[in-house]
MDAnalysis code that builds the backbone (N, CA, C; Angstrom):
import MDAnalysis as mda
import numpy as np

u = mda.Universe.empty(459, n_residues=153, atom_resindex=np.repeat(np.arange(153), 3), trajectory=True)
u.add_TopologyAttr("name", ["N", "CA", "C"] * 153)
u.add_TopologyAttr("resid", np.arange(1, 154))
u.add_TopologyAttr("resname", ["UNK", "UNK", "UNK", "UNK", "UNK", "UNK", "UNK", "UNK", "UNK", "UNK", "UNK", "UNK", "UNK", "UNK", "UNK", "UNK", "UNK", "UNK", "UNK", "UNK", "UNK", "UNK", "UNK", "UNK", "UNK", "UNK", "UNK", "UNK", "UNK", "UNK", "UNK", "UNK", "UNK", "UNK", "UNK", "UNK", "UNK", "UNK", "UNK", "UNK", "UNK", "UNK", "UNK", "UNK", "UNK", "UNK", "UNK", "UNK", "UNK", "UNK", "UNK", "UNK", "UNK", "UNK", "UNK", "UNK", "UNK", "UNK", "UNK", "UNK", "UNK", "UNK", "UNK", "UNK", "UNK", "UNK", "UNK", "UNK", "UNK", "UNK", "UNK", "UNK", "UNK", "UNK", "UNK", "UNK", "UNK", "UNK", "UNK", "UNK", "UNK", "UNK", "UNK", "UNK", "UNK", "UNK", "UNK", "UNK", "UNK", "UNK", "UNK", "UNK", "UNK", "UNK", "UNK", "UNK", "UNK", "UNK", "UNK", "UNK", "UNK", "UNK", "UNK", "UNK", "UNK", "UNK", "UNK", "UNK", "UNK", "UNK", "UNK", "UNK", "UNK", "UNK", "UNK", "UNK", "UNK", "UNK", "UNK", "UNK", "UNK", "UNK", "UNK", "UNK", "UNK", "UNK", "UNK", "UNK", "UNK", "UNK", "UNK", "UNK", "UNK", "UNK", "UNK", "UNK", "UNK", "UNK", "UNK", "UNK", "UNK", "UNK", "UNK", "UNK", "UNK", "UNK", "UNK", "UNK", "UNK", "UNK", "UNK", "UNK", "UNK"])
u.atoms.positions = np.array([
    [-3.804, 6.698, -8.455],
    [-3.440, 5.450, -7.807],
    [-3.672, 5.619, -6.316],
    [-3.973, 4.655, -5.391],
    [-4.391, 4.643, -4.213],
    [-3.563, 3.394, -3.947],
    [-2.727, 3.731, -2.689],
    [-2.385, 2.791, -1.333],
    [-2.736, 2.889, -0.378],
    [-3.033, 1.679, 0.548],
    [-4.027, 1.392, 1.116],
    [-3.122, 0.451, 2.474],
    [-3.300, 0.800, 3.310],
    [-1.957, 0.471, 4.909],
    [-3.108, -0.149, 5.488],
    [-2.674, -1.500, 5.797],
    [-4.016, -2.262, 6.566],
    [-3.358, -2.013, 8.356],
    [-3.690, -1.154, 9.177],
    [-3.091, -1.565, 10.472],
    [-1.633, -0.691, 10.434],
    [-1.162, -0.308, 9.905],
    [0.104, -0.168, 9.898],
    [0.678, 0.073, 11.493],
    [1.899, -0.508, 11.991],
    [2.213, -0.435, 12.945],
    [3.703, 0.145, 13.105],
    [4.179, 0.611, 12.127],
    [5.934, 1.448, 12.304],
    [6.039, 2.481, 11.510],
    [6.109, 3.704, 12.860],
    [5.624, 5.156, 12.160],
    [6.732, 5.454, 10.859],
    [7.785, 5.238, 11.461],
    [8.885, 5.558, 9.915],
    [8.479, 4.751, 8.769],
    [7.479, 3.901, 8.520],
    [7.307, 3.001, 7.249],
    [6.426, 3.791, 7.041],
    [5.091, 4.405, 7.443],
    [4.011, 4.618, 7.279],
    [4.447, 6.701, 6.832],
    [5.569, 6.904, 7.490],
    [6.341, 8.239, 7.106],
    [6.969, 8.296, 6.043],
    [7.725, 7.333, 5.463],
    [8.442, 6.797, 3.944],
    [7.005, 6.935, 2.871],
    [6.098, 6.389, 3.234],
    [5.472, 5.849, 2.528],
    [4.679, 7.131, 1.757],
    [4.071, 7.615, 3.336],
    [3.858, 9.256, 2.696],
    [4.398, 9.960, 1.767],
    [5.745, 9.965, 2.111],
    [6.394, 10.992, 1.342],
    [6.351, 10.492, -0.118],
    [6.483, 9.185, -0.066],
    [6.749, 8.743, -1.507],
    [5.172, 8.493, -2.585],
    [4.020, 8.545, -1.747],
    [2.955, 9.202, -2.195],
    [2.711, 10.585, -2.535],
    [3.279, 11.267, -1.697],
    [3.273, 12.695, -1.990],
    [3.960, 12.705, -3.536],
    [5.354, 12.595, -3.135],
    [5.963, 12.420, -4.703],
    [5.703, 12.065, -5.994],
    [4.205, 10.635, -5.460],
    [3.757, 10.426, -6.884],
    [2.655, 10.934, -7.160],
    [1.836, 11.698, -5.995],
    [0.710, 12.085, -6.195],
    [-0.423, 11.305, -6.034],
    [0.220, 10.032, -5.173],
    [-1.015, 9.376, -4.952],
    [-1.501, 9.456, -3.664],
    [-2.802, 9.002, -3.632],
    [-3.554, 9.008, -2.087],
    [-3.042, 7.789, -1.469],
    [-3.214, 8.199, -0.246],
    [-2.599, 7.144, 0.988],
    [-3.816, 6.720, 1.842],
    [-3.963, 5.764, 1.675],
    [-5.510, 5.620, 2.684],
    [-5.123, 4.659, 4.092],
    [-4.901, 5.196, 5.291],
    [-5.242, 4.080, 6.364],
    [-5.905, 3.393, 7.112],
    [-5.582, 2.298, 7.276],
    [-7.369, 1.850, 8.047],
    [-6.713, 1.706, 9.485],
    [-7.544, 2.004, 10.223],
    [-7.257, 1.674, 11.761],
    [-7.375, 0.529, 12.873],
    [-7.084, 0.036, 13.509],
    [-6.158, 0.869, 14.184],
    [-4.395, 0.871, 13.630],
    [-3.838, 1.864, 14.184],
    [-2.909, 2.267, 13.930],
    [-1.271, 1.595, 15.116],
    [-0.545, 1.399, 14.728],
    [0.521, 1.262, 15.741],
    [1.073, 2.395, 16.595],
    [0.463, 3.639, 16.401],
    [1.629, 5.073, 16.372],
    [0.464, 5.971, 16.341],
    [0.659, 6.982, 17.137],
    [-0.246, 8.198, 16.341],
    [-0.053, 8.935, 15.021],
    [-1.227, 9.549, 14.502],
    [-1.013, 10.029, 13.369],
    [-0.088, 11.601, 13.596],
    [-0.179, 11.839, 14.557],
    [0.751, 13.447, 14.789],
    [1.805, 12.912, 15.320],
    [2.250, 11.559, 15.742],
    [3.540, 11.344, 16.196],
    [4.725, 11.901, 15.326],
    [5.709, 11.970, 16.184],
    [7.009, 13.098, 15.785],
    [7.711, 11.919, 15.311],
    [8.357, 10.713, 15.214],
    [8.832, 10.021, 14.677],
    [8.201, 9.967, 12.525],
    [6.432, 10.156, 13.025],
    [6.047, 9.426, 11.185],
    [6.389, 10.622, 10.893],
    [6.063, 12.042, 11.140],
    [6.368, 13.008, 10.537],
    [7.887, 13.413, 9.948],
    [8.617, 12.734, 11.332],
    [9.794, 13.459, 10.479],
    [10.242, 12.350, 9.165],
    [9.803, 10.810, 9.462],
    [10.021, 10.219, 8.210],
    [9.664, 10.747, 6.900],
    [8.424, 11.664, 7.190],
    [7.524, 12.058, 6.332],
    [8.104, 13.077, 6.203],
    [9.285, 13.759, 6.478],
    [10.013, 15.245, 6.174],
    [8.883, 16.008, 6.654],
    [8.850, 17.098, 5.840],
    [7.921, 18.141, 6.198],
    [6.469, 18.018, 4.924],
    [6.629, 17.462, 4.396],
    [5.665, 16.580, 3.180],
    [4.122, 16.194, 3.790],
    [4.267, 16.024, 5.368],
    [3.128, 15.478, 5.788],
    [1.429, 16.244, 5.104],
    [1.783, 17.668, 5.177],
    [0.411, 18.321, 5.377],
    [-0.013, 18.447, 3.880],
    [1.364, 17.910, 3.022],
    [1.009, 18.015, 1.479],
    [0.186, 16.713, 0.733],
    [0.107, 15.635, 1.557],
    [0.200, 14.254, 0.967],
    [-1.669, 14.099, 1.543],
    [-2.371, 13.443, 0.545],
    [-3.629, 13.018, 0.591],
    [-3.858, 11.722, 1.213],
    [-4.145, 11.480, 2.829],
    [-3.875, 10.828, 3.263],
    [-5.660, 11.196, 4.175],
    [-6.252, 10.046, 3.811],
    [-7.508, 9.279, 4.004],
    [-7.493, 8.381, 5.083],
    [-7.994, 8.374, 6.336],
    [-8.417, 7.749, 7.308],
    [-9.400, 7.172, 7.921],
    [-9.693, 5.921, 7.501],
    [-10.659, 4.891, 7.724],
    [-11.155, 3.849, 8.618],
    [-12.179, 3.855, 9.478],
    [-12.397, 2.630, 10.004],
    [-11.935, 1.292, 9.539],
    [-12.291, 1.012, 8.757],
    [-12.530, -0.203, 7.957],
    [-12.045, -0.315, 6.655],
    [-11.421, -1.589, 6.556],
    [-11.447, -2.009, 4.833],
    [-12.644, -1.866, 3.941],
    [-13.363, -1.582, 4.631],
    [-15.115, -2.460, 3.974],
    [-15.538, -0.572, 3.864],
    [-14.658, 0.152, 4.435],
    [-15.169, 1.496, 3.870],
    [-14.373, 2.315, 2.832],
    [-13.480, 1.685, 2.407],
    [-12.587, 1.985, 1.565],
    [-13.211, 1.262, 0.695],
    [-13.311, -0.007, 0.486],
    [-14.088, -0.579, -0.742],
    [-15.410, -0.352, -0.725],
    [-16.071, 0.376, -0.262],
    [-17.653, 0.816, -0.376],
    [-17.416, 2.340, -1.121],
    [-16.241, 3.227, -0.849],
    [-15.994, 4.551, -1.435],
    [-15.259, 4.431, -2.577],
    [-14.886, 3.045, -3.400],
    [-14.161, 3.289, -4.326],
    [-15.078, 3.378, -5.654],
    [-14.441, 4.287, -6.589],
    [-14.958, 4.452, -8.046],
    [-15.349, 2.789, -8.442],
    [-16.386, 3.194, -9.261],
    [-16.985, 1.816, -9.849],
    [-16.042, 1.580, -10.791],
    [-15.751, 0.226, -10.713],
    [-14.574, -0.685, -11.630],
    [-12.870, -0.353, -11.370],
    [-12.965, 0.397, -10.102],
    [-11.352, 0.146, -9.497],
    [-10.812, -1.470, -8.993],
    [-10.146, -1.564, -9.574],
    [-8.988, -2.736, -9.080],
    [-8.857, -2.683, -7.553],
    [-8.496, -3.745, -6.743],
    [-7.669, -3.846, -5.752],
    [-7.093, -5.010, -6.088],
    [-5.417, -4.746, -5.182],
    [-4.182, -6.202, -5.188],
    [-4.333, -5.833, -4.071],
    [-3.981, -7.213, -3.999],
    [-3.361, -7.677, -2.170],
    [-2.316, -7.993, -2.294],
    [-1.409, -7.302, -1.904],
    [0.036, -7.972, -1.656],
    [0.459, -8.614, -0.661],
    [0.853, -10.462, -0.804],
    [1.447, -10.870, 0.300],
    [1.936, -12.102, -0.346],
    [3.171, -12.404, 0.320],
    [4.164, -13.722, 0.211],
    [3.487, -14.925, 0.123],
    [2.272, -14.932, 0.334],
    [1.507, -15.743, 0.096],
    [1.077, -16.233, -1.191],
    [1.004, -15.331, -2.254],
    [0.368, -15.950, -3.714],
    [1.473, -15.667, -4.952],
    [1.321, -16.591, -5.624],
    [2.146, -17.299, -6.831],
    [2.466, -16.320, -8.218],
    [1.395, -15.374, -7.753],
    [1.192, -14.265, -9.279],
    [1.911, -13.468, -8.447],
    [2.976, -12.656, -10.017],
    [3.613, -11.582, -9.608],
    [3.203, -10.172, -9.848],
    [3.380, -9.496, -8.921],
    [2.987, -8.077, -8.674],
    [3.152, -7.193, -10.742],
    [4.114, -7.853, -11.161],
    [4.314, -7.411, -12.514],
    [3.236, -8.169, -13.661],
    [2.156, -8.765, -13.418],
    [1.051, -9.619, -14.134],
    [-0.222, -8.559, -14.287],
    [-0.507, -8.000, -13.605],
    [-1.344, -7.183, -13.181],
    [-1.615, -5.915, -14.481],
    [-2.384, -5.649, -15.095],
    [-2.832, -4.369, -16.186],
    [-3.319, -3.396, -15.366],
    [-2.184, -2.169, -14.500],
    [-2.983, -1.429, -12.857],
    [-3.486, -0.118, -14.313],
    [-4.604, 0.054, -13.613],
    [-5.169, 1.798, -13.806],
    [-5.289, 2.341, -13.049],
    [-5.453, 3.817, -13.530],
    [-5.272, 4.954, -12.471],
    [-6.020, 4.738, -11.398],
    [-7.089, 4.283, -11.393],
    [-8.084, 4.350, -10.303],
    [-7.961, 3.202, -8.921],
    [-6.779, 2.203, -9.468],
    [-6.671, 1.031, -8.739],
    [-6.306, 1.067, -7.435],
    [-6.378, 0.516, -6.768],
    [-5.736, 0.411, -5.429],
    [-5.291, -0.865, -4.252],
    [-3.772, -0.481, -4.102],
    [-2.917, -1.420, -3.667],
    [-2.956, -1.494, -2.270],
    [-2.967, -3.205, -1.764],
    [-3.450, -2.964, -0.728],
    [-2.206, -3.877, 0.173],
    [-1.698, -3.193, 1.465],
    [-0.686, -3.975, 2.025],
    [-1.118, -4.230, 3.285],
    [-0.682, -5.195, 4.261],
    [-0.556, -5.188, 5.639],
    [0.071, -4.774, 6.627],
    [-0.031, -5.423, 7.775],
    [0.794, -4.848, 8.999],
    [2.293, -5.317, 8.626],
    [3.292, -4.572, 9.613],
    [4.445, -5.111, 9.051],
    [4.509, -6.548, 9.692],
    [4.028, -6.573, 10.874],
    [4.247, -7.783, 11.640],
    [3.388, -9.183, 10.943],
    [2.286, -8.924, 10.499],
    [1.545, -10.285, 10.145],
    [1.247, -9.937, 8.250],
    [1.399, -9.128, 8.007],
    [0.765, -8.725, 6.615],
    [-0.751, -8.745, 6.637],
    [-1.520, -9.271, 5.578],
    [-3.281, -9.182, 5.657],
    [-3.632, -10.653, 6.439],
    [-4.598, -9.772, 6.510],
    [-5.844, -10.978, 7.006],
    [-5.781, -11.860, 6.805],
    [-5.533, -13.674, 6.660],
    [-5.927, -14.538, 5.930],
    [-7.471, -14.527, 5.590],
    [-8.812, -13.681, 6.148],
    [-9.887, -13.692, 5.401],
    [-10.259, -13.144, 4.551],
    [-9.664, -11.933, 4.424],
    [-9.482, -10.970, 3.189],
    [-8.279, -11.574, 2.409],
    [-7.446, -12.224, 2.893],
    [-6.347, -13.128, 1.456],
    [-7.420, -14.026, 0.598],
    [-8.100, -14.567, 1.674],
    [-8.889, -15.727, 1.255],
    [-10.047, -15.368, 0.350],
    [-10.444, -14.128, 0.834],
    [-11.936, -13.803, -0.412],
    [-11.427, -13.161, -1.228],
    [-10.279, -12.742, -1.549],
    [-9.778, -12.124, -2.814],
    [-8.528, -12.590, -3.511],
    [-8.147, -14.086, -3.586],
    [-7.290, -14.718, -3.753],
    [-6.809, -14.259, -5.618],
    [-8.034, -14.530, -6.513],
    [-7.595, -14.293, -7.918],
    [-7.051, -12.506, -7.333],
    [-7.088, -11.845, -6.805],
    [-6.243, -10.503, -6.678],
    [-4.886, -10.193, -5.590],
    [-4.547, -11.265, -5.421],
    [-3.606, -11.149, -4.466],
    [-2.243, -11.972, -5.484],
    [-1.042, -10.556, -5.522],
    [0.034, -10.793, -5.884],
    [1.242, -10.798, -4.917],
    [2.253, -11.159, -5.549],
    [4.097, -10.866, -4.655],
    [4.624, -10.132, -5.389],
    [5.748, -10.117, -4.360],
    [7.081, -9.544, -5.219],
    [8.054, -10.674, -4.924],
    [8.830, -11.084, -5.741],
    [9.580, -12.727, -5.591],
    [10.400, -12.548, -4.769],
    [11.269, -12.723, -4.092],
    [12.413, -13.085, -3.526],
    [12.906, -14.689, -3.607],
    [14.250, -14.353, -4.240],
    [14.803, -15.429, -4.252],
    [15.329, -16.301, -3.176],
    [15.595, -15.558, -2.197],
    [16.531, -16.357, -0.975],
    [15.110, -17.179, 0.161],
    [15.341, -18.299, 0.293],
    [14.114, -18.431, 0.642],
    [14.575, -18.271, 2.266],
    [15.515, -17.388, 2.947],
    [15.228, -17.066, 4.256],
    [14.763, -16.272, 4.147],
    [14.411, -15.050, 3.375],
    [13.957, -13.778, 3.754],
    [12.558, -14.160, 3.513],
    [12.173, -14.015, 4.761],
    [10.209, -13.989, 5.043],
    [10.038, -12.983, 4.113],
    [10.241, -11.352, 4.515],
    [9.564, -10.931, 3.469],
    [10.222, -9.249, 3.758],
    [10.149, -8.699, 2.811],
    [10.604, -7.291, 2.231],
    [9.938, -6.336, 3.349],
    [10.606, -5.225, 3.919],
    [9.970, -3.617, 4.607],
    [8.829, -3.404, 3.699],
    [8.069, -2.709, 5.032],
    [6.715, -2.494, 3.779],
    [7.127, -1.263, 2.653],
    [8.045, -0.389, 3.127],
    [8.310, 1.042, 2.355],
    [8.955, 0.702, 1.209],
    [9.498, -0.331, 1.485],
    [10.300, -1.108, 0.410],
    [9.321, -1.608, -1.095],
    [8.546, -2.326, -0.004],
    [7.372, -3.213, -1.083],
    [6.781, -2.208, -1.575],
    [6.031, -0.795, -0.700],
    [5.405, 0.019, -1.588],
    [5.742, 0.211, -2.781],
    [6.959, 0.559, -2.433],
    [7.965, 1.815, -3.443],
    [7.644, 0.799, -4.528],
    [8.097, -0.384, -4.585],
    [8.895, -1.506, -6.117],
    [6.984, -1.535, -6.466],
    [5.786, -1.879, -5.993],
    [4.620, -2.279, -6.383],
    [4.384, -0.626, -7.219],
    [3.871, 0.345, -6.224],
    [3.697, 1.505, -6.883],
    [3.969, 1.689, -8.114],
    [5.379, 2.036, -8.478],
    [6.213, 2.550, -9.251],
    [5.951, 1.641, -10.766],
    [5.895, 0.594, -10.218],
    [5.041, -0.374, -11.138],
    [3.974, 0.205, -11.879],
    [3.187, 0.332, -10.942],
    [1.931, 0.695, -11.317],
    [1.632, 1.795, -12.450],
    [2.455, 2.509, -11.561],
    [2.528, 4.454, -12.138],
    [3.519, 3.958, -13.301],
    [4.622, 3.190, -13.439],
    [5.161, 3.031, -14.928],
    [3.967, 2.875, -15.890],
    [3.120, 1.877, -15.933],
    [1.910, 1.342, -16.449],
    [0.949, 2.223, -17.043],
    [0.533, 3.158, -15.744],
    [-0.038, 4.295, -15.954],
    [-0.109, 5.316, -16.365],
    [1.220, 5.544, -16.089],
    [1.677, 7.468, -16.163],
    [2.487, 7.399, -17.411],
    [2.753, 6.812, -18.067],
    [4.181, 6.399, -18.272],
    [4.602, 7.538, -19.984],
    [3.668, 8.003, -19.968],
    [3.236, 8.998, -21.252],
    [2.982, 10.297, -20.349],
    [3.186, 10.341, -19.176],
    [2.715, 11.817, -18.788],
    [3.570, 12.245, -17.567],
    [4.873, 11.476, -17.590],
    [6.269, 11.585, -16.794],
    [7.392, 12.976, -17.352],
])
């Protein structure tokens, strides 16, 4: 499984996130630019000491992440924006989940050219704009890897 940080801009989300890739064994891919440095002392310590263990891929571009992916990998877009839920989705191992900045989430041009692949996660209260990204990882992932792994746990 592959997650995929569009921009990420808050080193402790992007440090959570690690670790909890590390944990599942999945790759972490970021595209740049970044909010934070990647040796900053804040993501690391989010990241415990886990940092140098976790497969974490650093990219120009979206457009080079989807040019390096295995033929017939999935991508979701996750954002508050679309009607299908993150639980609709048939994920395989090879797939990869794709989130935004914390401040704006994705692109609306990349929402827009990949709309049949862009899911949520619901929230009921309609003040809450929208969920921490470490948050959203964790509940989408775990998803995923239930789906996936779920015979080899």
């Amino acid at each position: 499984m592959n997650v995929v940080l569009i921009e990420p801009e808050i080193p402790p989300n992007t440090g959570n996130i690690a670790r909890l890739c590390m944990a599942s064994n999945t790759t972490l891919h970021l595209v740049e630019p970044f909010g934070f440095r990647v040796d900053d002392a804040t993501l690391k310590r989010a990241g415990m000491d886990y940092w140098h263990e976790v497969d974490v891929r650093i990219h120009k571009s979206f457009d080079a992440i989807r040019a390096a992916a295995p033929a017939g990998a999935a991508f979701y877009f996750l954002t508050t924006q679309s009607t299908r839920s993150y639980l609709e989705p048939r994920y395989r191992e090879n797939d990869y989940l794709v989130f935004g900045r914390e401040s704006i989430g994705l692109p609306p041009a990349l929402l827009a050219a990949n709309e049949p692949a862009c899911v949520r996660i619901p929230m009921w209260n309609p003040q809450a704009r929208s969920l921490n990204l470490a948050t959203s990882v964790a509940i989408v992932l775990y998803e995923a890897l239930r789906q996936t792994r779920a015979s080899k746990a």
